[in-house]
C-alpha positions as CSV (number, residue, x, y, z in Angstrom):
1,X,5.2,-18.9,-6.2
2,X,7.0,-18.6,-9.6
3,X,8.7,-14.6,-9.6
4,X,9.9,-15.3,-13.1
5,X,9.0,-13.8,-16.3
6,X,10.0,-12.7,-19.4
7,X,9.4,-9.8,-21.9
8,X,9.9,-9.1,-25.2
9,X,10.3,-5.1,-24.6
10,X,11.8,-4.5,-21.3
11,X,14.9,-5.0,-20.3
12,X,15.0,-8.5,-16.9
13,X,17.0,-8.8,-14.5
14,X,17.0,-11.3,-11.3
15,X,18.3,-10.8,-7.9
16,X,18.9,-12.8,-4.9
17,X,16.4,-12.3,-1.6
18,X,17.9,-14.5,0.8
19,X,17.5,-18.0,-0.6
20,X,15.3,-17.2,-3.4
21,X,15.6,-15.4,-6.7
22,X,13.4,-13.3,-8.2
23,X,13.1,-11.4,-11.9
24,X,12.6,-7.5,-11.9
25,X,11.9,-4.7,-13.8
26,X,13.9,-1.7,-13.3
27,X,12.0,1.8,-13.8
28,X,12.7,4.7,-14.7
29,X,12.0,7.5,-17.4
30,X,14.5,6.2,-19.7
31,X,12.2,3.6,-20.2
32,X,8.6,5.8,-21.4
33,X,10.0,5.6,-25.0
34,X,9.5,1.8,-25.0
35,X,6.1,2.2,-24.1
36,X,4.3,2.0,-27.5
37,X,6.1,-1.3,-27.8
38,X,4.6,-2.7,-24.5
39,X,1.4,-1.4,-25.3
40,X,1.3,-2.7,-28.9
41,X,-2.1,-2.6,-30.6
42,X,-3.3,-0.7,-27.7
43,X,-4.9,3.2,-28.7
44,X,-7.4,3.8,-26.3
45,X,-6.9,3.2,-22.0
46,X,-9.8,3.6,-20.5
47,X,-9.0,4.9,-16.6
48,X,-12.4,4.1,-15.0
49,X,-12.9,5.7,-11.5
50,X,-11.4,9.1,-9.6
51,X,-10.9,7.7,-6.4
52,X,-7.6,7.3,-4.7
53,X,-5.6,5.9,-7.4
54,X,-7.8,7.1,-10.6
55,X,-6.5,10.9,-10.6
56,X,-2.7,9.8,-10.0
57,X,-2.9,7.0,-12.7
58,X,-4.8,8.5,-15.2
59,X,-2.5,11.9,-14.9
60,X,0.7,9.6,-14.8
61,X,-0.3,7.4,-17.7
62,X,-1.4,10.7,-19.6
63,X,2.1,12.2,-18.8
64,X,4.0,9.6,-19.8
65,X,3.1,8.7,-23.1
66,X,2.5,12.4,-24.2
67,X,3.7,12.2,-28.2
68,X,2.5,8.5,-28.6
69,X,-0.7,7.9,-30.5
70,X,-2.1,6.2,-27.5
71,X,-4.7,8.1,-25.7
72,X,-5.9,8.1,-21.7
73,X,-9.6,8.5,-21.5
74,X,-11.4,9.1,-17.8
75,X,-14.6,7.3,-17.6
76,X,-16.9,8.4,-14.8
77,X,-20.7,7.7,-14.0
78,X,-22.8,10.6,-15.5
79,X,-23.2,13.4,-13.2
80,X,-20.5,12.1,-11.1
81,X,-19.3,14.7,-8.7
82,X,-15.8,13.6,-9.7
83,X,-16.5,15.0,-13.4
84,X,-15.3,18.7,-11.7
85,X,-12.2,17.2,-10.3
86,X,-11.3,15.6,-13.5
87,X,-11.7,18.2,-15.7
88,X,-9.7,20.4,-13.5
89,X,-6.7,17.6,-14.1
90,X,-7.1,18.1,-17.9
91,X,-9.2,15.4,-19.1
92,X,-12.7,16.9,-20.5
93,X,-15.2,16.0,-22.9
94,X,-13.8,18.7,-25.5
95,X,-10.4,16.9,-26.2
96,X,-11.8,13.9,-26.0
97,X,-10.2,12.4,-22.7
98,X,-13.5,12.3,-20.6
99,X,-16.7,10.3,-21.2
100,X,-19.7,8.5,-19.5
101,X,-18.2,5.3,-17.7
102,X,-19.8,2.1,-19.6
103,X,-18.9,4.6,-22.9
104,X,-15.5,5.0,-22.4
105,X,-15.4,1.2,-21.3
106,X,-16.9,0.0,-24.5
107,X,-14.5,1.9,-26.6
108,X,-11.4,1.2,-25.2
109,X,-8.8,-1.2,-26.1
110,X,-7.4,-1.5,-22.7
111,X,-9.7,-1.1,-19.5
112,X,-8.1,0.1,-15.9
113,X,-10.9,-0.6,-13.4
114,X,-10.3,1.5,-10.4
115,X,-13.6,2.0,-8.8
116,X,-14.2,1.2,-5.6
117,X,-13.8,-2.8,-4.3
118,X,-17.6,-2.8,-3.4
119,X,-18.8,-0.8,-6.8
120,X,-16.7,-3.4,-8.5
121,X,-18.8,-6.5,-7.3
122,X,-21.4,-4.0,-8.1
123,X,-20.7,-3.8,-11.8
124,X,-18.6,-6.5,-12.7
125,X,-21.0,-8.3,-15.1
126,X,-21.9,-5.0,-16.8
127,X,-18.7,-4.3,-17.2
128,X,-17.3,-7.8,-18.8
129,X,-20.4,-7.8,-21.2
130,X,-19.4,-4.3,-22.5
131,X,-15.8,-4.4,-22.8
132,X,-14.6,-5.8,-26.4
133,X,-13.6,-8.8,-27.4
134,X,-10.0,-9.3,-27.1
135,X,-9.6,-6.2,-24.7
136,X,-7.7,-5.8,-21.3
137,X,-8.8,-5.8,-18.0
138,X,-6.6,-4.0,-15.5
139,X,-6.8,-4.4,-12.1
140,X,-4.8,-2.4,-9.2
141,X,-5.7,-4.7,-7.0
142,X,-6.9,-8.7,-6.7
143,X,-10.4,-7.9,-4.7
144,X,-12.6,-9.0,-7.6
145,X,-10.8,-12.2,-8.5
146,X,-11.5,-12.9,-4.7
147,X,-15.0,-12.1,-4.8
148,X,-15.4,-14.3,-7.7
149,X,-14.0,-17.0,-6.2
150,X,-15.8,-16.7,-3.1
151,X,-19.0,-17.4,-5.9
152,X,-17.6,-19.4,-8.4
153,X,-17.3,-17.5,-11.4
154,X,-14.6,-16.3,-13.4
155,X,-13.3,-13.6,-15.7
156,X,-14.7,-14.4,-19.2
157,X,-12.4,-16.2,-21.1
158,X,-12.2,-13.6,-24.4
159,X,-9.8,-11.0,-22.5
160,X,-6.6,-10.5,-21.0
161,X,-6.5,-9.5,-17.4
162,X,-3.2,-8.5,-15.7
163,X,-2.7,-6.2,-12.5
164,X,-0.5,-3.2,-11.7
165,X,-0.8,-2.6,-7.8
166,X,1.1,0.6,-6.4
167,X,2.3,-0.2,-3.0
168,X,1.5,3.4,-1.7
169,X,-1.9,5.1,-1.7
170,X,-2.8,7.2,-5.0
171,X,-1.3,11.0,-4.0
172,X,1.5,9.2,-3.5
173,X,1.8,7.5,-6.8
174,X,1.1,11.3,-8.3
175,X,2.9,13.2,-6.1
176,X,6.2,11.1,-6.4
177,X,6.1,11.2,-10.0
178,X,5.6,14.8,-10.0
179,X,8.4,15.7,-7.7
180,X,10.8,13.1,-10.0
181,X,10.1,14.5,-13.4
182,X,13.7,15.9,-13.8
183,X,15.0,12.4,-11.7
184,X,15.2,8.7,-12.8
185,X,13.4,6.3,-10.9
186,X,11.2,8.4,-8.6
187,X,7.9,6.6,-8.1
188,X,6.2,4.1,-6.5
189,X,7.3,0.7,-6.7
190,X,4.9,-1.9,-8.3
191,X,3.9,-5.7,-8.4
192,X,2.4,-6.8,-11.4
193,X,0.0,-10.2,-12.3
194,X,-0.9,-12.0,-15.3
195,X,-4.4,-13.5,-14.7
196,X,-5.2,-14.3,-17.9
197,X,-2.7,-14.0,-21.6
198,X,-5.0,-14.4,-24.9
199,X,-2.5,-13.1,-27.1
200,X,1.0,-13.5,-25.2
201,X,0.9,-9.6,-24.9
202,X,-0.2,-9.2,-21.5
203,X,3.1,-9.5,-20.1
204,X,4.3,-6.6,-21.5
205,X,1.7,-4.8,-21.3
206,X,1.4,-4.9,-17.2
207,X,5.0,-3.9,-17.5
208,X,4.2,-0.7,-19.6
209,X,1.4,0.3,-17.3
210,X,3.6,-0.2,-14.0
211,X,6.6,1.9,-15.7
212,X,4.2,4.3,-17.3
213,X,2.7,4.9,-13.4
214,X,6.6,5.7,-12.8
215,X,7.6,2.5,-10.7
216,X,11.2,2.3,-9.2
217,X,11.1,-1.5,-10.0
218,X,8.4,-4.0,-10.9
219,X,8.1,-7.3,-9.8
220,X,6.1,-10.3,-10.0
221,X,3.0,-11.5,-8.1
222,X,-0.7,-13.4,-8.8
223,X,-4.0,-11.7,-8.2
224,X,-4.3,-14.1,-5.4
225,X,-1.2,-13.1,-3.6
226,X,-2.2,-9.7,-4.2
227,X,-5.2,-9.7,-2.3
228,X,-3.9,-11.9,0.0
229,X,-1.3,-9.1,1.4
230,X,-2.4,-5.9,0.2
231,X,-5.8,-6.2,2.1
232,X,-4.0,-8.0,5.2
233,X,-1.0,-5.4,5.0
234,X,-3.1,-2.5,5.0
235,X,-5.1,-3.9,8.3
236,X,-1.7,-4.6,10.1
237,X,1.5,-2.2,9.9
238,X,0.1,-0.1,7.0
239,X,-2.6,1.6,8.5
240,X,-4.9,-0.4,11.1
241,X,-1.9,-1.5,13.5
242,X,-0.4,1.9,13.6
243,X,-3.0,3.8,14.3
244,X,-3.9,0.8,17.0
245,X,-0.7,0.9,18.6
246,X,-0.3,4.8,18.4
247,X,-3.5,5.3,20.5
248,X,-2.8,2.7,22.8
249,X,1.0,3.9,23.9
250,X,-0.2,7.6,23.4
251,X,-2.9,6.6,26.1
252,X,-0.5,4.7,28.5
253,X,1.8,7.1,28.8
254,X,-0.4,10.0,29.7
255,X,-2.6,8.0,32.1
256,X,-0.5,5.2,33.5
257,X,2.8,7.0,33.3
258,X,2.0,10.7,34.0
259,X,3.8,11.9,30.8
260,X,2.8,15.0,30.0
261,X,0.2,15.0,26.4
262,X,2.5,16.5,23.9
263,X,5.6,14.8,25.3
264,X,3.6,11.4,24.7
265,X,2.6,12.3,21.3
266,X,5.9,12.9,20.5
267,X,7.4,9.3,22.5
268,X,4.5,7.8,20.0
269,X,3.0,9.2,16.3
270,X,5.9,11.9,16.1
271,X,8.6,8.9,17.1
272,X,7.3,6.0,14.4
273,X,6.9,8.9,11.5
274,X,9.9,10.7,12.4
275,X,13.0,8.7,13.8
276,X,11.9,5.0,13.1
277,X,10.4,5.7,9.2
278,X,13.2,7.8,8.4
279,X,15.8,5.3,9.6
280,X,13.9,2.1,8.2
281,X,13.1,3.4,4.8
282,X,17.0,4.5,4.4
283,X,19.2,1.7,6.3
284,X,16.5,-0.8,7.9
285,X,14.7,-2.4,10.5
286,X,17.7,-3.4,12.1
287,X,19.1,0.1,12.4
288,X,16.5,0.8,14.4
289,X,17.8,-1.6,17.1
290,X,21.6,-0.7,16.4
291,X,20.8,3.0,17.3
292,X,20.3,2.5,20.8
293,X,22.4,2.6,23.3
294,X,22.8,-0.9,25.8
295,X,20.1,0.7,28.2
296,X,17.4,1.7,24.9
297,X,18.6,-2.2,23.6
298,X,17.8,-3.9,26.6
299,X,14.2,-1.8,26.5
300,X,13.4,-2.5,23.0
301,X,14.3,-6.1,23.9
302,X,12.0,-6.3,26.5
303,X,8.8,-4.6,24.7
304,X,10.0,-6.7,21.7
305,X,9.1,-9.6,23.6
306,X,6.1,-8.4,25.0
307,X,4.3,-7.3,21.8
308,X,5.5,-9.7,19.4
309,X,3.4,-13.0,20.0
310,X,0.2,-10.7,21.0
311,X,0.3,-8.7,17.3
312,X,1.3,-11.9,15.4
313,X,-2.2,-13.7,17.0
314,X,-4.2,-10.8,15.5
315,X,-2.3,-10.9,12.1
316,X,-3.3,-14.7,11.8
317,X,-7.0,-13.6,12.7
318,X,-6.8,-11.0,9.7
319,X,-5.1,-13.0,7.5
320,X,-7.6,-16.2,7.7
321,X,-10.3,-13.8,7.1
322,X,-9.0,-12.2,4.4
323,X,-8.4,-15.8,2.5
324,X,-12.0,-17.2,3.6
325,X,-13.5,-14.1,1.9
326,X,-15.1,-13.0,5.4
327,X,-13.4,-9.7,4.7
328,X,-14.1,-9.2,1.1
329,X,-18.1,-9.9,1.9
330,X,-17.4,-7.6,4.9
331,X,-16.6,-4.4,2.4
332,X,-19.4,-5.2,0.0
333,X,-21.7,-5.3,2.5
334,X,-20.5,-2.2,4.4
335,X,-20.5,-0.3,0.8
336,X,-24.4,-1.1,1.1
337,X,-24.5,0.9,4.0
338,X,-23.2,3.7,3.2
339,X,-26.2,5.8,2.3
340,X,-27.2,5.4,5.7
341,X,-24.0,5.1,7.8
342,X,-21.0,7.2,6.2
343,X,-17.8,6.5,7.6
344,X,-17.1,9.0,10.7
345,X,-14.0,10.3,12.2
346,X,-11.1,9.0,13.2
347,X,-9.0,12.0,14.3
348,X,-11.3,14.1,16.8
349,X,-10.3,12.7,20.3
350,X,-7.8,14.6,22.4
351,X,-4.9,12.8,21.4
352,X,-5.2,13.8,17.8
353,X,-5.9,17.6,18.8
354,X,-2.9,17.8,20.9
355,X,-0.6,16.2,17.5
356,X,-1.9,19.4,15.5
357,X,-0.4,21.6,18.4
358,X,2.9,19.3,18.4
359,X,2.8,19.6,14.3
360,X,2.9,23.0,14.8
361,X,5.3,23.5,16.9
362,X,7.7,21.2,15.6
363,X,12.0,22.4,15.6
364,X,14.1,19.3,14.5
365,X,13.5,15.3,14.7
366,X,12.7,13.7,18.2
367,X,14.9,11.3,20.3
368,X,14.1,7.5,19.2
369,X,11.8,6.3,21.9
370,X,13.1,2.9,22.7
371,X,9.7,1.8,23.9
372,X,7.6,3.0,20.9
373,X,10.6,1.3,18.7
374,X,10.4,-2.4,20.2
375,X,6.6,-2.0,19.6
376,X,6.7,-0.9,16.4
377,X,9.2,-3.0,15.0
378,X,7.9,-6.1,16.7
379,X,4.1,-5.4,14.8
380,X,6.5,-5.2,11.5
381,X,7.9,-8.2,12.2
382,X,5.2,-10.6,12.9
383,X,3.7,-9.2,9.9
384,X,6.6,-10.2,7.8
385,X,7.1,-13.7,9.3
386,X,3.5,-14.4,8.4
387,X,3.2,-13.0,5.2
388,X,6.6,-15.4,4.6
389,X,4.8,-18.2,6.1
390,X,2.4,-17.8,3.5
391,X,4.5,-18.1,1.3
392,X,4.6,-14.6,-0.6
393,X,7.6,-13.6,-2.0
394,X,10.5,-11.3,-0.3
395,X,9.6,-8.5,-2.7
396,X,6.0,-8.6,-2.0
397,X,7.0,-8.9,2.2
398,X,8.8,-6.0,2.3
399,X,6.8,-4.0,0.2
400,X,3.4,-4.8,2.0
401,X,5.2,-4.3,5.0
402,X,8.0,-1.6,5.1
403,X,8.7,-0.2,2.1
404,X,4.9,1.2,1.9
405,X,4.6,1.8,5.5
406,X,7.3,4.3,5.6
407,X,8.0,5.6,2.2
408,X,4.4,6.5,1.2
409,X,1.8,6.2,4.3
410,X,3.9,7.1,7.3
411,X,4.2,10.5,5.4
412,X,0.8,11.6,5.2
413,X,0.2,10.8,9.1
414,X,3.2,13.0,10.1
415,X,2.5,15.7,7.7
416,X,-1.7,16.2,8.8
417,X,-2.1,13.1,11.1
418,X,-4.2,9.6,11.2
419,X,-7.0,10.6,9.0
420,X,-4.9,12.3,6.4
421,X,-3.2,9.0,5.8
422,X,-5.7,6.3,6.4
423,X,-8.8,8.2,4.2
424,X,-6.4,9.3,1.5
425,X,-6.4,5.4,0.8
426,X,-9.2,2.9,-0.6
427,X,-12.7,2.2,1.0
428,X,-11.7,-0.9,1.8
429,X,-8.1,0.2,3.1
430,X,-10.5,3.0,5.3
431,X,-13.1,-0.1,6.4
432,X,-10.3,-1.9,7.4
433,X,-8.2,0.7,9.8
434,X,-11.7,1.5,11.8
435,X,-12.7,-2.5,12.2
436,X,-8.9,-3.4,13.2
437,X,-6.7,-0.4,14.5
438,X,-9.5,-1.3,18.3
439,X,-8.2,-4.5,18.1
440,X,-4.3,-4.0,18.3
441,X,-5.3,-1.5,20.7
442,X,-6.7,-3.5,23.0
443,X,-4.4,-6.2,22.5
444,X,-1.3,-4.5,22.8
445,X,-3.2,-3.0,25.7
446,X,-4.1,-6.0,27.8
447,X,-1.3,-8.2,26.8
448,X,2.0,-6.6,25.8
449,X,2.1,-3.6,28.3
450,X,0.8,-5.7,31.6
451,X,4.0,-7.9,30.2
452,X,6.1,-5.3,30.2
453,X,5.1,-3.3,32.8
454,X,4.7,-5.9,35.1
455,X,9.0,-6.5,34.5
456,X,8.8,-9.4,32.3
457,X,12.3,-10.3,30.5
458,X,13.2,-10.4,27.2
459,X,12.9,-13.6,25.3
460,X,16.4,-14.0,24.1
461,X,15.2,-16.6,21.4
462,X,12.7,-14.2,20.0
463,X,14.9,-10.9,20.3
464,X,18.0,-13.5,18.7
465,X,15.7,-14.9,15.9
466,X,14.8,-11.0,14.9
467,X,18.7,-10.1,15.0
468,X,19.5,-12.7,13.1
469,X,16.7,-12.4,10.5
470,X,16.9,-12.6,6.8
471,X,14.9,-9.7,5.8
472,X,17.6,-7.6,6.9
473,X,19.7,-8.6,4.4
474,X,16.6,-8.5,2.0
475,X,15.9,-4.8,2.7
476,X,19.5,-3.9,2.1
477,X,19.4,-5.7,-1.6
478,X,15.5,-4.0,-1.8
479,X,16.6,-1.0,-0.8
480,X,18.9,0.1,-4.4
481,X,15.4,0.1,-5.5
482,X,13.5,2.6,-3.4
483,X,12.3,6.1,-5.0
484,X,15.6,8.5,-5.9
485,X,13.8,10.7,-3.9
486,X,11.5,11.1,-0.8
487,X,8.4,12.1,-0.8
488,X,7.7,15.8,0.0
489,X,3.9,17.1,1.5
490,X,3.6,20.1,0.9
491,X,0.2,22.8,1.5
C-alpha cells in the first residue's frame, strides 16, 4: 500500500517504521487556523447521525472552526430521540445547526455520514441521489465501500469521497479534545482515505476534518484497508478478545485454581487495564516482558507459547470473514433484527458484579500478573503479525492494535467495566464483541490453558521471534505521536 501523499495546506512529513516509510500529518491546535484553507469552497458540513462518533465529531468540528464562515449542521431523522441529546450539545433548529436528516444532506457542501453500518446500507441510494453534485462524502469508516462491493456497485462518480477514521470510540474522540483545549496535540489519532478526488481537493480536505476532530497525527490508509482492520481489530484485542480472554482467566482462576473472586479480577480485568495498558501505551509491549523478574519471564514465556498459535487461528477466521463480506452481511442482517431481539447484557454474571466491588475499593495499581501478561500480549501479537501479513501498514498495525486498545478502550472497561467500553462503541463494534469474545473464550480455554497447565515449555523460537520483533522499535518511533495527555473518566 502507497502511505504517501501530498497537500497543498498542511505541513508533510515522513518517518521510518522499520523497513518502510510513511508520510504524516502532525496535529495539533496550531493547526485550526489552516482550516478554511483545507476546507476551501466548503460552507456547510453536514454531521448526519448522534451515535457514538456523531456528538464528539460534530461538537469537535463545531469547536474548532468557531470564527470561520463554515458552519456544522446535525442532521437527524424527524422525531429522532437523539434530537434532545443534540440540542442539549448546542446544535438546534433556532441557530440553524439542526435539521431533518435528507434536509441537512441536500444542503450541504460536505456530507459526514455517521449512522449506523446497517442504516447505512439502509440508505445509501437515498442518500447519493440527494447529496449535490460536486459534494463530499465522508466516511469514518470503510463498511459501505465493502457492502458495495460485496454487490457490485459503486459510489456515483459526481462526488468526492474521503474517510477520517478515529482509532478510539466517539467519547473518547470528545472527551480528549476536551481535556486538551489548553494543550497541543491532545486527541485521537486518525487514518485518512481518498476514495474518490473530482476536484484534487479531497486531500486536503480529509486532512482538515482529521485535524479539526483534534488528531495527534494523521496518516494514510484506503477504505479497503480500513475495513479490513478496524472491523477485524475491534473483534480481536479491541474489544471481543479482551473481554474473551478476561472471562476465561477470571473463570480459571476462581474454579480451577481456588483464587479467591476479587483476587482474580484483579490477576485479570484490573491487571490488563491497569499495569499492562499503562505500561504499553507509555514504553511498549516489550516493557511488559522487561518488567518481570526471571521467574514472571519464564511464566510469561510459557503462557506466551501456549496462547499465541490458538488466538492467531481465530484472528485468521475473523479476518477471512471480514474480507468475504460474511461479516458485513452478518451486521445488516442483525440490524434487521433488532426490533425483535435488542442486544442484551454483557456485564451481569458474577464476575462482573464482583469488578464493581474491586472498583470500589481500589488503593493504588496492582502487581503485573505474569500469567494474564503472556496472555494478553500474545492475543496483541498475533493480531499484529496478521494484520502485517496482510499487508496494512505499521501505522495502521499499531493503531488497530495497541495504540486504541490502551489509550482509548482499555479506559472505559477500567473506569465502569466491559459494557461501558464495548457499547460505548459502534453497532457493529457491539455485534462483534458478543459473536467473538465466546470464541477466544473457549479457545484460550481448551487450548492454551490445558497447554500450560498441563507444564508445556516455552517455545523459544516463538518467545525469541516476539523479543526480537520490529513493532517494538515501531511503537517507540509511534509513540512521539500519542495524545499529550491521557484520557481522564470522570462521573
Amino acid at each position: 500500500m502507497d502511505t504517501t501523499f501530498t497537500s497543498k495546506v498542511f505541513d508533510t512529513e515522513t518517518i521510518r517504521l522499520a523497513e518502510t516509510e510513511e508520510t504524516i500529518v502532525r496535529g495539533g491546535r496550531d493547526k485550526f487556523s489552516l482550516l478554511p484553507a483545507a476546507f476551501e469552497g466548503i460552507s456547510r458540513i453536514g454531521v448526519i447521525g448522534w451515535g457514538s462518533q456523531g456528538p464528539a465529531q460534530a461538537q469537535n468540528l463545531r469547536d474548532s472552526l468557531e470564527g470561520t464562515d463554515i458552519r456544522v449542521k446535525v442532521g437527524l431523522r424527524q422525531g429522532s430521540n437523539s434530537m434532545a441529546s443534540a440540542r442539549e450539545a448546542g446544535f438546534t433548529e433556532d441557530n440553524g445547526t439542526l435539521g431533518e436528516m435528507y434536509e441537512v444532506i441536500g444542503e450541504s457542501d460536505m456530507v459526514i455520514l455517521l449512522i449506523s453500518d446497517a442504516a447505512q446500507v439502509e440508505h445509501y441510494k437515498k442518500i447519493f441521489a440527494t447529496m449535490k453534485d460536486g459534494a463530499t462524502l465522508g466516511l469514518s469508516h470503510g463498511f459501505l465501500l465493502g457492502h458495495l462491493e460485496s454487490v457490485g456497485e459503486k459510489f456515483p462518480a459526481n462526488m468526492n469521497v474521503i474517510g477520517v477514521c478515529p482509532k478510539g470510540m466517539g467519547p473518547s474522540v470528545r472527551r480528549l479534545y476536551v481535556q486538551g483545549k489548553e494543550i497541543n496535540g491532545a486527541g485521537i489519532n486518525c487514518s485518512f482515505a481518498v476514495e474518490q478526488d473530482i476536484d484534487g481537493r479531497a486531500t486536503d480536505q480529509a486532512l482538515g476534518w482529521a485535524i479539526g476532530l483534534g488528531a495527534p497525527y494523521v496518516f494514510k490508509t484506503t477504505l479497503g484497508y480500513e475495513y479490513r482492520s478496524d472491523i477485524f481489530g475491534e473483534r480481536g484485542i479491541l474489544l471481543g478478545a479482551v473481554h474473551g480472554i478476561s472471562e476465561a482467566m477470571y473463570r480459571r482462576l476462581v474454579m480451577e485454581k481456588g483464587m479467591g473472586e476479587k483476587e482474580a479480577f484483579i490477576a485479570t480485568v484490573e491487571n490488563i487495564t491497569g499495569p499492562l495498558s499503562k505500561t504499553i501505551s507509555h514504553e511498549g509491549i516489550i516493557a511488559v516482558y522487561n518488567r518481570l523478574d526471571d521467574e514472571g519471564r519464564k511464566t510469561f514465556e510459557r503462557m506466551y507459547s501456549a496462547a499465541y498459535h490458538p488466538a492467531f487461528e481465530i484472528l485468521l477466521e475473523i479476518y477471512d470473514e471480514v474480507s468475504s463480506g460474511n461479516e458485513i452481511r452478518s451486521v445488516v442482517m442483525a440490524g434487521r433484527r433488532f426490533d425483535r431481539y435488542p442486544m442484551g447484557r454483557i456485564d451481569g454474571t458474577r464476575m462482573w458484579r464482583v469488578g464493581e466491588e474491586v472498583r470500589a475499593e481500589r488503593s493504588g495499581e496492582p502487581e503485573l500478573n505474569a500469567e494474564t501478561a503472556g496472555l494478553y500480549c500474545a492475543v496483541m501479537m498475533a493480531q499484529i503479525d496478521l494484520l502485517l501479513e496482510k499487508g496494512h501498514c505499521y501505522s495502521e498495525v499499531c493503531n488497530e492494535s495497541v495504540i486504541e486498545a490502551v489509550d482509548s478502550l482499555n479506559p472505559y472497561m477500567h473506569f465502569k467495566g466491559v459494557a461501558h467500553m464495548v457499547d460505548n462503541c459502534s453497532t457493529t463494534a457491539r455485534l462483534g464483541s458478543r459473536k467473538w469474545a465466546p470464541r477466544f473464550d473457549y479457545n484460550i480455554m481448551q487450548q492454551a490453558f490445558v497447554a500450560f497447565d498441563g507444564g508445556r515449555e516455552a517455545d523459544e523460537k516463538l518467545v525469541a521471534a516476539f523479543r526480537d520483533h520490529k513493532i517494538h522499535d515501531v511503537l517507540a518511533t509511534v509513540a512521539t505521536m500519542r495524545p499529550s495527555v491521557d484520557i481522564s473518566l470522570t462521573e
